[in-house]
C-alpha positions in Angstrom: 0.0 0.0 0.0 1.2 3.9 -0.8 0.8 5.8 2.8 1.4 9.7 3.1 4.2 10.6 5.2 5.1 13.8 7.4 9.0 14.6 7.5 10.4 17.1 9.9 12.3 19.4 7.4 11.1 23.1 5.8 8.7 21.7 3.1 4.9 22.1 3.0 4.1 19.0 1.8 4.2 15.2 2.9 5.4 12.5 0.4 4.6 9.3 -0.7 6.3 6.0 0.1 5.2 2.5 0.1 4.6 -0.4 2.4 4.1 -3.6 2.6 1.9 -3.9 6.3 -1.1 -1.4 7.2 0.0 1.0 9.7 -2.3 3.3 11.7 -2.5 7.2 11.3 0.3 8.9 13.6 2.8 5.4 13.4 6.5 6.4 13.3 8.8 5.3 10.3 12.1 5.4 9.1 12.4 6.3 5.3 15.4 7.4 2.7 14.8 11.1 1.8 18.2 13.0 -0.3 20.6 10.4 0.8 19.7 10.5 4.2 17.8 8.9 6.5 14.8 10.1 8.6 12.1 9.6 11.1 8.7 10.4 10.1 4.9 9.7 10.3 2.3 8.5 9.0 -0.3 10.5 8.5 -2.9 8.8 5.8 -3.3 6.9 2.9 -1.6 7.9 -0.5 -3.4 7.8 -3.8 -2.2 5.3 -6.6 1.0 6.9 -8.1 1.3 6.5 -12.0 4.9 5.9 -11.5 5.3 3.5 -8.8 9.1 2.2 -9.8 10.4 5.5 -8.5 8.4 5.5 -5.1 11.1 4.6 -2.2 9.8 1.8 0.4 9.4 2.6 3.9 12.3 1.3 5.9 11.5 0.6 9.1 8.1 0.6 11.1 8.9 1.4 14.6 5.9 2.0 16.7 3.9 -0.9 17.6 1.2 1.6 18.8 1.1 5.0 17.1 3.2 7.4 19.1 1.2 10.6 18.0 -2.6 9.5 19.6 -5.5 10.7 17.3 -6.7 13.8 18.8 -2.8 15.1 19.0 -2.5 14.3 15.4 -5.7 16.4 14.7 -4.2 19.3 16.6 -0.8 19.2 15.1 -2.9 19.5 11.5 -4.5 22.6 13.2 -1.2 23.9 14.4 0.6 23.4 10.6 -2.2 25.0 8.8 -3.0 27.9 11.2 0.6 28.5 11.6 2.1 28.0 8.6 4.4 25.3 9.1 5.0 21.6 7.7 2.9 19.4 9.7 6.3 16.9 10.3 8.0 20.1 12.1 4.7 20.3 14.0 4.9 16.5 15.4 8.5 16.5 15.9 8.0 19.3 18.1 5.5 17.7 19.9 7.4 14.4 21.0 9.8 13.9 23.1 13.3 14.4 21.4 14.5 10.4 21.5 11.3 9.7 18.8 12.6 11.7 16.2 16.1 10.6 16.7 17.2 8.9 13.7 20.7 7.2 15.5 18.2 5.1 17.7 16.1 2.2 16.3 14.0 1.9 19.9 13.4 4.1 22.6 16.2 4.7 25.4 13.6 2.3 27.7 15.9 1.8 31.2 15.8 -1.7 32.8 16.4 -3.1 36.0 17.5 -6.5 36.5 14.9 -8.2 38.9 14.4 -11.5 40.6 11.5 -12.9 41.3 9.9 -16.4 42.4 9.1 -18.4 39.2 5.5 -18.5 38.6 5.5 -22.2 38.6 7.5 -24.0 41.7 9.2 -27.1 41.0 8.4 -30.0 43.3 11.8 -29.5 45.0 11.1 -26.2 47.3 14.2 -24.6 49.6 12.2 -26.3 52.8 13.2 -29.5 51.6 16.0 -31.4 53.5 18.0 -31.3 50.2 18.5 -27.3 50.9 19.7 -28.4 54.7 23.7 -26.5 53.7 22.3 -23.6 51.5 20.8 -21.5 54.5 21.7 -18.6 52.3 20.0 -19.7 49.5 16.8 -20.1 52.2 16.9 -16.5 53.8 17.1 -14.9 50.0 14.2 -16.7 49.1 12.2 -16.0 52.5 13.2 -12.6 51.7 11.6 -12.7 48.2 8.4 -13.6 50.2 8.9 -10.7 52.4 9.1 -8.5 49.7 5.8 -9.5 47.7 8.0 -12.6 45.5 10.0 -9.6 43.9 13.1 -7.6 44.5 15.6 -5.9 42.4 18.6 -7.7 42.1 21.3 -5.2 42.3 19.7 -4.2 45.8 19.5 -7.9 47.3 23.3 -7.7 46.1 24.3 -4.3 47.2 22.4 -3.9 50.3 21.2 -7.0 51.6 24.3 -9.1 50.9 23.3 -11.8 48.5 26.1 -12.9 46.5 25.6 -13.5 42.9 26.1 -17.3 43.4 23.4 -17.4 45.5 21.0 -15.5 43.0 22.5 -17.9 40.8 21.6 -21.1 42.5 17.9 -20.1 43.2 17.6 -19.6 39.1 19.0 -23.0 38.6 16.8 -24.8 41.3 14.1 -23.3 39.6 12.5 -21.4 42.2 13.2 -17.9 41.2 13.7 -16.3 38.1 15.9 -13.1 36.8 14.0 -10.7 34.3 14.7 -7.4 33.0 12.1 -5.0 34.0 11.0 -1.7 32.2 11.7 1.0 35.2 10.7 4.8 34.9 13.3 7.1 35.7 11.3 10.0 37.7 13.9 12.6 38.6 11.0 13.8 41.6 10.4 10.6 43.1 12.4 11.3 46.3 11.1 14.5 47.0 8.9 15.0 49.5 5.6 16.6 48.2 4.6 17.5 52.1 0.9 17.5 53.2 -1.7 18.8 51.2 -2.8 22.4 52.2 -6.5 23.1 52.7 -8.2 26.3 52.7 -11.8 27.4 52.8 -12.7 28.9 49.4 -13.7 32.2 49.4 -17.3 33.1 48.1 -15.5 34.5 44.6 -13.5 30.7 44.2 -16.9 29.2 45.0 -18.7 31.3 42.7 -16.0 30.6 40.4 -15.6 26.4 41.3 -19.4 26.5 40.2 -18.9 27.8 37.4 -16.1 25.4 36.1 -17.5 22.2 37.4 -21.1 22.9 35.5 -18.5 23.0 32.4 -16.9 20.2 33.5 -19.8 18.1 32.7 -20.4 18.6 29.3 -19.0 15.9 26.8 -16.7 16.2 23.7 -17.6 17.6 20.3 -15.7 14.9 18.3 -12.6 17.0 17.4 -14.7 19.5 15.2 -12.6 22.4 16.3 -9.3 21.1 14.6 -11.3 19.9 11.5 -11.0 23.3 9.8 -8.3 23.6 7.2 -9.4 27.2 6.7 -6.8 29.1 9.3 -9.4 29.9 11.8 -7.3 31.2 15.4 -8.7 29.6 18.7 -11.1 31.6 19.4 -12.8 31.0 15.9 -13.0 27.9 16.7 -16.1 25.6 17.8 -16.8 24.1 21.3 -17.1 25.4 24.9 -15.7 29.0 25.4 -12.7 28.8 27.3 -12.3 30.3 30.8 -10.3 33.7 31.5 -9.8 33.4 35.5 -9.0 37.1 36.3 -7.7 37.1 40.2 -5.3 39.8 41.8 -2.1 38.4 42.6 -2.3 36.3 46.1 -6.4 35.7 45.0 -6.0 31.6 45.5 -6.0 30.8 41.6 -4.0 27.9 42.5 -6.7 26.7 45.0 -9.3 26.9 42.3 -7.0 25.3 39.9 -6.5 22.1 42.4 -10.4 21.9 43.2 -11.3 21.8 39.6 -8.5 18.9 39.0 -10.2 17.2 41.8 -13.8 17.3 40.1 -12.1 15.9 36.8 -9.6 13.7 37.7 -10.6 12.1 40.9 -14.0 12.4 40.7 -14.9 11.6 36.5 -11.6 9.6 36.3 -10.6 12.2 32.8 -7.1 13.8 32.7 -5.8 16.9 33.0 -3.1 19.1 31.7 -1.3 22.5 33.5 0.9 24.8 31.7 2.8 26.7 34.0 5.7 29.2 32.5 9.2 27.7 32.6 10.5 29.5 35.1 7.5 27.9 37.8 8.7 24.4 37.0 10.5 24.2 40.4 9.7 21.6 42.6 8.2 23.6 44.9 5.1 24.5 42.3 5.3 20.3 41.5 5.3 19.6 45.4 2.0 21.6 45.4 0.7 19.5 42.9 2.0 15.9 43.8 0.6 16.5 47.1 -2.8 16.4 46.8 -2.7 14.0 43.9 0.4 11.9 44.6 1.3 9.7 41.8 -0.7 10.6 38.9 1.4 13.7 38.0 3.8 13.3 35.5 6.2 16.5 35.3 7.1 17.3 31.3 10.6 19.7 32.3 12.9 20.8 30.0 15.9 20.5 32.6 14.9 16.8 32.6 16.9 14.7 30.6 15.8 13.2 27.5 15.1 9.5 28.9 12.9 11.3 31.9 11.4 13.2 29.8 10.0 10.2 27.5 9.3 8.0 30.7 6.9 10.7 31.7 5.3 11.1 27.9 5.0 6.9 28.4 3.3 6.9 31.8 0.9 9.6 30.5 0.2 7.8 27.1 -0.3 4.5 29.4 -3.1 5.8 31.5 -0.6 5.2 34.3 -0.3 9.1 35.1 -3.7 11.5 34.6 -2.0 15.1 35.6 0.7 16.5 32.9 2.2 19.5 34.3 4.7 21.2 32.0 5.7 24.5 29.8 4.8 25.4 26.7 5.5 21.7 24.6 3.4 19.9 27.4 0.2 21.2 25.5 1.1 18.0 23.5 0.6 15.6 26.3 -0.6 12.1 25.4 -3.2 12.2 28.1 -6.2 10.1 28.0 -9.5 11.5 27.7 -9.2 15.1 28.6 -10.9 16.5 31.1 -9.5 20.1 31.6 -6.5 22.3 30.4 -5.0 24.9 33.0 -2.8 27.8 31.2 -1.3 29.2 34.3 0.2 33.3 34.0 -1.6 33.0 30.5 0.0 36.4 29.9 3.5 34.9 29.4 5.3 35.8 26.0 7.4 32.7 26.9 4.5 30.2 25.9 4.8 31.1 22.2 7.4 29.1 20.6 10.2 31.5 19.0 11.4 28.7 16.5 9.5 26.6 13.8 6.5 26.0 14.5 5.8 29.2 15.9 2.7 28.2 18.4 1.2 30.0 21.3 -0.1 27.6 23.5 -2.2 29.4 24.9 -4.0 29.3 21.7 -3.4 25.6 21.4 -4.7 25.3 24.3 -8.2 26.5 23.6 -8.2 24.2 20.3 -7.2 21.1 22.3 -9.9 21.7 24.9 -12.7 22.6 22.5 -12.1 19.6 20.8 -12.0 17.6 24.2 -14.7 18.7 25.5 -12.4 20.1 28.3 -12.8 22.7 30.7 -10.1 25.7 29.7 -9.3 27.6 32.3 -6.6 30.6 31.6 -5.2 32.7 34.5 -3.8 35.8 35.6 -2.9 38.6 37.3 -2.1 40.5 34.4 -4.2 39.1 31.3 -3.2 39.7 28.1 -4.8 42.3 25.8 -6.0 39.4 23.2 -7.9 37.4 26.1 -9.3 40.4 27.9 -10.6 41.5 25.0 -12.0 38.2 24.0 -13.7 37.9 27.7 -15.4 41.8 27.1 -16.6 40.4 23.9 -18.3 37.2 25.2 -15.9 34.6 23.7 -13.9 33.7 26.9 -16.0 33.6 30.1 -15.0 35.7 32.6 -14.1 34.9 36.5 -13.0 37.6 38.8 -11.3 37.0 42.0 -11.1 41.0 43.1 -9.5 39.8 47.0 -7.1 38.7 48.1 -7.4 35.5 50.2 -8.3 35.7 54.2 -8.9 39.5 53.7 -5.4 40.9 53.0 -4.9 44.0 51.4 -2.7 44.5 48.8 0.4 45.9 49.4 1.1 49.9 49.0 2.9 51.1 46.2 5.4 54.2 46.0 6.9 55.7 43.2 10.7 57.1 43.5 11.1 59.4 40.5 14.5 58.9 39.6 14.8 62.7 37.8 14.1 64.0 40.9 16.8 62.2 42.9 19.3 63.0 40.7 18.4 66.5 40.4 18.8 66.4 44.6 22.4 64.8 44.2 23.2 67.5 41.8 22.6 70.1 44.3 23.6 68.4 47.3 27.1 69.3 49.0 28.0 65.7 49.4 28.4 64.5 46.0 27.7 60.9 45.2 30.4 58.7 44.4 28.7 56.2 42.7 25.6 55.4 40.1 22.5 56.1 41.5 21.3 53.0 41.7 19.4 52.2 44.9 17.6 55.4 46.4 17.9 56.7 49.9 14.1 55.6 50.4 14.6 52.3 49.1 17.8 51.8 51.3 15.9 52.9 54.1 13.3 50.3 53.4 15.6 47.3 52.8 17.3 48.3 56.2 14.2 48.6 58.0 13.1 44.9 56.7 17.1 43.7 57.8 16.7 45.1 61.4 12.9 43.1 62.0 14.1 40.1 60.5 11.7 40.7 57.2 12.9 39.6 53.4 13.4 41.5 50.9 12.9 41.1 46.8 14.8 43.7 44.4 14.1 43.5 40.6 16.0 44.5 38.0 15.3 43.1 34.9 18.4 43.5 32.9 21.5 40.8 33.9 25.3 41.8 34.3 26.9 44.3 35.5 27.4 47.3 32.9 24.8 47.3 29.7 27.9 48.8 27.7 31.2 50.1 27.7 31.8 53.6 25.8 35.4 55.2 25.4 35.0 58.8 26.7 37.4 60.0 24.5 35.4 58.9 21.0 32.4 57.8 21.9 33.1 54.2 20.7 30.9 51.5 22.2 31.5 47.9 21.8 29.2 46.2 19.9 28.9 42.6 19.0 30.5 41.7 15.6 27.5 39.0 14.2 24.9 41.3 15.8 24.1 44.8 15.7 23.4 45.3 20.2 26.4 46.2 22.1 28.0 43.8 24.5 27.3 43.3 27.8 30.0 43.3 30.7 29.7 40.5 33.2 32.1 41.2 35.7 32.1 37.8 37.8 33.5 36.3 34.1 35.5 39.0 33.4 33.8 39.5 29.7 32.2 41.1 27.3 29.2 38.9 26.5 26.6 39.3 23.5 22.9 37.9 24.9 22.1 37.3 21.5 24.7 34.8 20.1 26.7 34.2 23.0 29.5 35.6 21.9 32.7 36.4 24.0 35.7 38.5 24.5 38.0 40.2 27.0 37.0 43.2 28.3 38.9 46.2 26.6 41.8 47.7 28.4 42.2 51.1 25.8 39.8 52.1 22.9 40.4 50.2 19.5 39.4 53.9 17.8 41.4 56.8 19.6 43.6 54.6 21.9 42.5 56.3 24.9 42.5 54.6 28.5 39.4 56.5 29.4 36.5 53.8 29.4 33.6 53.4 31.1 31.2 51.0 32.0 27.5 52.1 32.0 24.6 50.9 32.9 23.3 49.0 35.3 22.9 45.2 35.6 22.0 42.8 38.5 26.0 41.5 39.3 26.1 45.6 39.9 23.1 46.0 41.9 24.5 42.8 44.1 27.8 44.5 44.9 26.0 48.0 45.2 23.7 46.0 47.8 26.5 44.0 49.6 28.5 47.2 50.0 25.4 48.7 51.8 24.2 46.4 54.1 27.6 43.6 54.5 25.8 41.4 56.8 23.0 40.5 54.6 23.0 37.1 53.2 21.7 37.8 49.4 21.0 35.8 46.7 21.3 36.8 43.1 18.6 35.1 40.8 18.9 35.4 36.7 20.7 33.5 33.5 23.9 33.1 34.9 23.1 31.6 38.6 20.3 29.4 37.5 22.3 27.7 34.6 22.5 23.8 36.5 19.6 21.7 37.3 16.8 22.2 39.7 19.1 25.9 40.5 15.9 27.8 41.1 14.8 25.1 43.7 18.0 25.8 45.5 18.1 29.2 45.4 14.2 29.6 46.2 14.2 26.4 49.1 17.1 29.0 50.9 14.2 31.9 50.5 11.9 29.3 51.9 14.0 28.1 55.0 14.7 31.7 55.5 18.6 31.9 54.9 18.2 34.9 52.4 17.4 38.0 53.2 17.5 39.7 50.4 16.5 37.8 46.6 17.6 40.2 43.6 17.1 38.9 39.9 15.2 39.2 36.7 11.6 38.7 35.6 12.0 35.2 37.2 11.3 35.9 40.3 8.6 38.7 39.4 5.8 35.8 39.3 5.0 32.5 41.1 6.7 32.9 44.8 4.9 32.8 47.9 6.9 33.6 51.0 5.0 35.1 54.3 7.8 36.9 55.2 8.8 38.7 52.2 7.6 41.9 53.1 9.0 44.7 50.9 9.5 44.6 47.1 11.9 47.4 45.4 11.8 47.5 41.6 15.4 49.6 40.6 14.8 50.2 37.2 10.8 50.4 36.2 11.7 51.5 32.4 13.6 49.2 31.0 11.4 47.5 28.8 9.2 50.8 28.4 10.6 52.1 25.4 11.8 49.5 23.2 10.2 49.8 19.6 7.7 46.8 20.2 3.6 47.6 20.4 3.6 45.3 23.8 6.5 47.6 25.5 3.9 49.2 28.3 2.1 45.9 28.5 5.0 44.4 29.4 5.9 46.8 31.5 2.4 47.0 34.0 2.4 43.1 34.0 6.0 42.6 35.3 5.6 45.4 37.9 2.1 44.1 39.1 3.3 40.8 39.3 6.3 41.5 41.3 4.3 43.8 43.7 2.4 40.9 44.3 5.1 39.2 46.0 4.7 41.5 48.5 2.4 41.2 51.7 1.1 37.7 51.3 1.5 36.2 54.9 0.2 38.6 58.5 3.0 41.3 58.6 2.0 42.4 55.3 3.9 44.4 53.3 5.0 47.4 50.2 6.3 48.3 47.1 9.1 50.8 46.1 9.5 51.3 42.2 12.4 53.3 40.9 11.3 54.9 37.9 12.4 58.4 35.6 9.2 58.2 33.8 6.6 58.7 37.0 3.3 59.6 34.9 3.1 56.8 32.4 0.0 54.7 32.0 1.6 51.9 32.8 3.5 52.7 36.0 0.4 54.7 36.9 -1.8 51.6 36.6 0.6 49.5 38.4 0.6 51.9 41.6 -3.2 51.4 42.1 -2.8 47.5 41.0 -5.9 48.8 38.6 -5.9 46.3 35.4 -9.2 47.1 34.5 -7.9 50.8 33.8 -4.6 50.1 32.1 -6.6 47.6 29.7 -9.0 50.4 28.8 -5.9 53.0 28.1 -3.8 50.3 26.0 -7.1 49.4 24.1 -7.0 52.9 22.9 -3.5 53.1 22.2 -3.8 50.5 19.9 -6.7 51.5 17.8 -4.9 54.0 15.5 -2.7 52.6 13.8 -4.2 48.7 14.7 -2.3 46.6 16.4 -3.7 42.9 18.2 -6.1 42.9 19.7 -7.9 45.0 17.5 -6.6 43.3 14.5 -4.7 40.0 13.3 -0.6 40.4 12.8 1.7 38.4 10.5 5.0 38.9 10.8 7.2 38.1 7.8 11.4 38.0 7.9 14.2 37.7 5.1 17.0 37.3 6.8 20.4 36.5 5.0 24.0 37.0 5.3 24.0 40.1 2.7 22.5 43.2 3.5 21.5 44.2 0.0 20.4 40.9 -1.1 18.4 40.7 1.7 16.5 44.2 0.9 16.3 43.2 -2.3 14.4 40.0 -1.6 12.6 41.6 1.1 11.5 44.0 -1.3 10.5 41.4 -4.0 8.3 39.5 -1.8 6.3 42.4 -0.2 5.7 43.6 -4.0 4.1 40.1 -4.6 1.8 40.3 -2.2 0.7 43.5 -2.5 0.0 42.3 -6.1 -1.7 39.6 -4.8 -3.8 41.7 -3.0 -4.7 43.9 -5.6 -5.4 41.1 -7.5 -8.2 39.7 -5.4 -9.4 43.4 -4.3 -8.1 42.5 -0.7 -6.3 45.6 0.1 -8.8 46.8 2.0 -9.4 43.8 4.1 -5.5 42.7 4.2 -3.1 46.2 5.0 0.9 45.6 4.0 3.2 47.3 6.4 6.9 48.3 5.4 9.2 46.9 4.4 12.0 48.1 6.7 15.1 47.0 8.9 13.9 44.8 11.8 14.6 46.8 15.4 17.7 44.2 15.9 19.0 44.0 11.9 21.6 42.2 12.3 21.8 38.8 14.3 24.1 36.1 14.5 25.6 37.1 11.7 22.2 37.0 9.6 20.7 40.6 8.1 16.9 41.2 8.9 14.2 43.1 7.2 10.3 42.7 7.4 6.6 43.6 6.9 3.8 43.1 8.8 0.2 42.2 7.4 -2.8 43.3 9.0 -6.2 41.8 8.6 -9.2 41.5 11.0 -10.4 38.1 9.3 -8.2 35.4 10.7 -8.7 33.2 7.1 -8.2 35.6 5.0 -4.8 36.2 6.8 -4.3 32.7 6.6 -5.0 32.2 3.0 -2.3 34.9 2.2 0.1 33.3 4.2 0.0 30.2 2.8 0.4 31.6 -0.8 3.4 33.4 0.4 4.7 30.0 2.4 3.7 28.2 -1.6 4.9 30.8 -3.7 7.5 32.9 -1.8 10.5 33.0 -4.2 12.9 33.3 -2.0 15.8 31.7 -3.2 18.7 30.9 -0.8 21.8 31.8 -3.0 25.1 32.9 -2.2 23.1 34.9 0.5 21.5 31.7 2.4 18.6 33.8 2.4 15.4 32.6 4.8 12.0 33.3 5.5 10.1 33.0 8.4 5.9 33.6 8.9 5.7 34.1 12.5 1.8 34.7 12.9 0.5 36.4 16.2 4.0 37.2 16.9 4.9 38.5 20.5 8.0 40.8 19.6 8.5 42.2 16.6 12.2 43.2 17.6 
């Protein structure tokens, strides 16, 4: 038979091979393709070919099952057509690494060598007088019985003291038996989960519980929301509305998230999967989890190792485990019939895939659970625009948790304009030797906290220690040489570092221009704000949380289990610790820098902006001391930072609706965003400038300027990257298909030609950043 099958390489299409057994839809195979060979699936039946002497047989099946269940398959079809993308990048993506591996032949499955009584007894047992002189031989046996008939070997060797002889002698009597036994590697077996912890909902989780669990009930819609091949987004899609939970920080979202898993999976027996952002996956948000339903949770991590992370895909697939709880890629779970989807900080920019295929899974996650009939329930402090405005239009339900738990305010915020505090050290007679970097209020505050035994979290989201280093004689900054940002200096290393391509070099000791010995280092980092805060208070015990402390596995834990135990006092880092922690006794939060985000050339710069600083005030003042907010900021009256001060979403959202109306930007409209990207400027501009004059023809051709608007070309905010030029245009359309339908004639018919240039193109539709 001919059968269809999806390769993970840059080609919209699948391709024909043949076979000689029938193989279900979703079966891994291993096929020649240009001299190589490679894993793929496969997904359908092929029509005759006129030509079958040139059709190439399939090599190898190696699934006995299919590894991409049905209803992932129909959401990976959903993914490649609404996205753009070949539907064998779409399932590789959404398996575990080892099944797309084409080095292996099977699965890295890990054994365990295990003996066991045999299953049927000779007549000759070890309480026969014949066994009266192998007394060892008898205890290793009695132990066997102790132990259910069944113990590994390696620990009746190691720790009981059971020579191999004596294993030997028991196999060749015939009353045990040694077989290798499939055993799951589950890097979180050993950690204690603690006791469950039980609260009282509040009348707004009750309200809300209600509302989910009525939802709960209803049954699936047989996958008719990934059916479409027409590029409808989510929220076009058919089934239940999803669920935008709305609750202040410190609200009990996580409560209402465990009591609906409860109703589902304990109560209906369905399955559930929790998308939580990266950064949460610490043991202590799994602990949460595993304690109240032990077991069943299967953690999908992506500081697990590959063989972890496929034991975990297998026990879900099996039935064995009901709860996937994971990042972005856990959206693919293999979990048997779905019950509910949790999308955790649904704001997140990090659950939109920045390589091919460009998914959001938030998005996905509305598809999967329409299709389910699952309960979708997406949280946050901070919504994004696109779901606020889908729950003030009636296509997401809205649930509001306006309190905080047990009646606690939340905490005061204070604004330290940063103009102003210069202007004061301008004028002062003590001049300041240093940077401004910590204000007199906020050192105040941070000694005040020190001297009752309080904690402390500073945020600064910008790592290193100096943001650039200029020669004051020229004016020369040092810039990366593949990418157009300047380098950062990270003065633990002692280098120069580019965030972009990792590139590294010494730290200058004289200008490369004018020669001049005059340099210096501005900006300010977190490595600078720890020495600036060591300096100050040298007793402190402080703990610096971003990219370069949090590198090794299970880091965060460490660092946030010394928060826990209280042997910090004061946390500093990035945006990672702006969301997710829970400490009573962290009871003052000091922001340094407020603007750093605030005015890079992206449409989601003030979003960004009020979500990080309301999430990290919400750190603040969960446990009885309560607590406040210091922000550091030079641009006081902004929307943003206004909205943040009064923790007032509802008002930013109305402002930022209005910003974006004129000229229209998400959520008011759709947004493509499409790259060339080469290694020559100029050929770059010139394809660039080729493809957006296709489409525009297009357009015109089909009267769609109106409906679909063409924006730029023009030089990407970053142009230059790892070497690679950038130029692009944006497309603007309020019909989602229509969008679609041009993007795919551009993915078909895009002539963008690789050449001497190694030119690319990339469609990233609903794009996050357009830097």
């Amino acid at each position: 038979m001919l059968v269809e099958v999806a390769l993970p390489i840059p080609l919209a299409r699948t391709f024909t091979y043949r076979i000689e057994q029938a193989v279900a839809e979703g079966t891994r195979v291993r096929v020649p393709f240009s001299g190589r060979k490679l894993v793929g699936w496969v997904v359908g039946e092929a029509a005759p070919a006129r030509e079958l002497k040139r059709l190439r047989d399939v090599e190898r099946v190696l699934d006995d099952e299919p590894s991409v269940p049905a209803d992932v398959l129909r959401l990976c079809r959903w993914i490649a057509d609404y996205y753009i993308t070949p539907l064998g990048v779409v399932l590789r993506g959404a398996l575990p690494a080892v099944l797309s591996d084409t080095g292996r032949s099977d699965p890295p499955v890990k054994t365990r060598r295990v003996l066991r009584i045999a299953r049927e007894l000779p007549t000759l047992t070890l309480r026969d007088e014949t066994f009266g002189r192998a007394h060892r031989q008898r205890e290793c046996y009695e132990v066997l019985e102790a132990m259910g008939g069944r113990a590994d070997a390696a620990h009746l060797a190691d720790a009981l003291g059971f020579s191999a002889p004596v294993l030997r002698a028991l196999v060749e009597k015939g009353v045990a038996e040694i077989v290798d036994e499939r055993t799951e590697r589950d890097p979180l077996a050993d950690m204690d989960p603690g006791e469950p912890v039980h609260h009282a909902p509040t009348a707004a989780q009750t309200a809300a519980l209600a509302a989910l669990f009525e939802a709960a009930h209803r049954g699936p819609v047989d996958g008719e929301a990934m059916t479409t091949t027409s590029g409808r987004s989510a929220t076009d899609a058919p089934g239940a509305a999803p669920f935008l939970l709305h609750g202040v920080t410190g609200s009990g979202k996580t409560l209402v998230y465990i009591e609906l898993l409860r109703e589902v999976v304990e109560r209906q027996g369905r399955g559930a999967i929790v998308l939580v952002p990266e950064i949460a996956l610490t043991p202590q948000t799994v602990s949460r989890f595993r304690a109240e339903f032990g077991d069943v949770v299967a953690v999908l991590h992506s500081a697990l190792s590959d063989g972890e992370r496929y034991d975990a895909w297998l026990a879900l697939r099996e039935g064995r485990r009901r709860i996937a709880i994971g990042a972005r890629s856990a959206i693919f779970a293999p979990v048997r019939d779905l019950g509910a989807i949790i999308v955790d900080e649904e704001h997140e920019a990090s659950y939109k895939q920045s390589e091919a295929p460009r998914y959001h899974a938030r998005e996905v996650a509305v598809v999967r659970a329409a299709a389910a009939g699952a309960v979708c329930v997406l949280g946050s402090a901070t919504p994004a625009l696109e779901s606020w405005h889908n729950a003030q239009r009636g296509k997401f339900r809205l649930l509001q948790l306006t309190e905080r738990v047990e009646g606690r305010p939340l905490p005061p915020v204070q604004l330290v304009d940063l103009r102003a505090e210069r202007k004061a050290d301008q004028k002062s007679a003590i001049p300041r030797n240093r940077p401004l970097i910590i204000a007199d209020s906020l050192i105040d505050a941070l000694n005040d906290r020190l001297l009752r035994r309080e904690q402390s979290i500073l945020l600064l989201n910008r790592r290193g220690y100096a943001t650039f280093v200029q020669c004051r004689g020229c004016g020369h900054v040092w810039h990366c040489e593949q990418c157009n940002v300047s380098l950062t200096y990270h003065r633990g290393r002692k280098r120069l570092v580019c965030h972009y391509c990792l590139h590294e070099e010494a730290p200058p000791s004289l200008c490369s221009e004018c020669r001049s010995e005059d340099l210096a280092f501005r900006g300010i980092g977190t490595e600078q704000v720890e020495r600036e805060i060591a300096d100050l208070f040298p007793n402190a015990r402080i703990a610096r949380m971003d990219v370069d402390t949090t590198s090794a596995k299970w880091s965060h834990h460490e660092i946030l289990e010394r928060v826990r135990t209280g042997e910090i006092d004061i946390l500093l880092g990035t945006q990672m610790i702006a969301k997710g922690l829970d400490f009573p006794n962290v009871t003052l939060v000091g922001v340094v820098n407020a603007d750093v985000a605030m005015n890079l050339p992206d449409f989601r710069a003030s979003e960004r902006t009020f979500q990080l600083l309301t999430q990290v005030a919400g750190r603040a003042g969960r446990g009885p001391r309560g607590g406040s907010v210091l922000i550091q900021t030079a641009l006081p009256q902004h929307y943003a930072i206004q909205s943040a001060l009064a923790h007032d979403f509802v008002a930013f959202a109305e402002r930022e609706l209005d910003e974006r109306a004129e000229p229209e930007y998400p959520p008011h409209t759709r947004l493509v965003n499409i790259v060339v990207s080469g290694t020559d400027e100029r050929a770059v501009q010139d394809a660039v400038d080729q493809l957006a004059g296709s489409v525009l023809a297009l357009l015109q051709q089909h009267n769609a300027q109106e409906r679909v608007v063409l924006t730029g070309p023009a030089p990407c905010p970053i142009d230059r990257i790892r070497g690679r030029w950038r130029w692009h245009f944006l497309l603007r359309s309020r019909s989602a298909s229509t969008l679609g339908a041009v993007c795919r004639r551009i993915q078909t018919e895009g002539d963008i030609k690789p050449g001497r240039a190694e030119l690319r193109m990339i469609i990233d539709r609903d794009p996050v950043s357009l830097l």
